[in-house]
Steps between C-alpha positions, in 0.01 A plus 500: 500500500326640193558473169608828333229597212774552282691151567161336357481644213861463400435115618247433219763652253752265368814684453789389271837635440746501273807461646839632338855613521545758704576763202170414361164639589285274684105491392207380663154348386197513679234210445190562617327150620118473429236755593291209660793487753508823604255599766427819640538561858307802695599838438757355226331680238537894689836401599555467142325773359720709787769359322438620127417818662843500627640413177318778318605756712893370438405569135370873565791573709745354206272714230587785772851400495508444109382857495781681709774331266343637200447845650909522673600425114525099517636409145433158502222398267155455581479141470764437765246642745167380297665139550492553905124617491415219266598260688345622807140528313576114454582420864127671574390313209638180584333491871182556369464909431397461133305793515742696697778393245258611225479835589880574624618372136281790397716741713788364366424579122378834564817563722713388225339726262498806743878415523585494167320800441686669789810364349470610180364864634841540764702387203357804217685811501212758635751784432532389123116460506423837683737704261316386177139534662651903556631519138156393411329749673749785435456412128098496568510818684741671189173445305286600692711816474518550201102411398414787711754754372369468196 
């Protein structure tokens, strides 16, 4: 019987955990062993770029997600859902998509500033806004008025 791909990598990873009560959380650490011991075994290395592929579609389909809360009136502060696509970008960073991370932390700021502008625009009275940008150009027309009456 084979060996599943996945079952050797998790075999050169020494896993400890913490064990506690049951009301408490329970937290794992992951030790990688040495480099040297690691081998690579054919088609290892496309199974897992297939992989962060995979991953970084999970984080556009979150961003999508993100995006459709804000838009149906979500109140709940950006960094609730900046802390999900964070820590995806560090999953794909983690396996080995530096790059990849790199430019989805990019999205991220610019989506956080596009939000907050978004925010801060749904949140300004237009009406208030719109009614002094008429004053103004009633008052500028009433000028104009009189200038060429006399």
């Amino acid at each position: 019987m084979k060996t599943p791909l996945w079952l050797l990598y998790v075999s050169s990873v020494l896993l400890t955990v913490a064990h506690a009560m049951p009301s408490t959380i329970v937290t794992t650490k992951i030790t990688e062993t040495s480099s040297s011991r690691l081998t690579s075994l054919p088609g290892m290395i496309e199974v897992e770029k297939e992989f962060v592929v995979e991953m970084i579609d999970t984080f556009y389909k979150g961003l999508k997600r993100c995006i459709s809360l804000l838009l149906k009136g979500s109140t709940s502060p950006f960094e609730f859902l900046k802390v999900v696509l964070t820590r995806n970008i560090e999953t794909i960073r983690d396996f080995g998509g530096t790059n990849q991370a790199a430019s989805l932390e990019l999205i991220v700021e610019d989506f956080e500033k596009d939000v907050g502008e978004w925010r801060r625009l749904n949140s300004s009275n237009l009406t208030l806004f719109i009614e002094e940008e008429l004053q103004c150009l009633s008052e500028q027309c009433r000028r104009l008025i009189q200038r060429c009456k006399r």
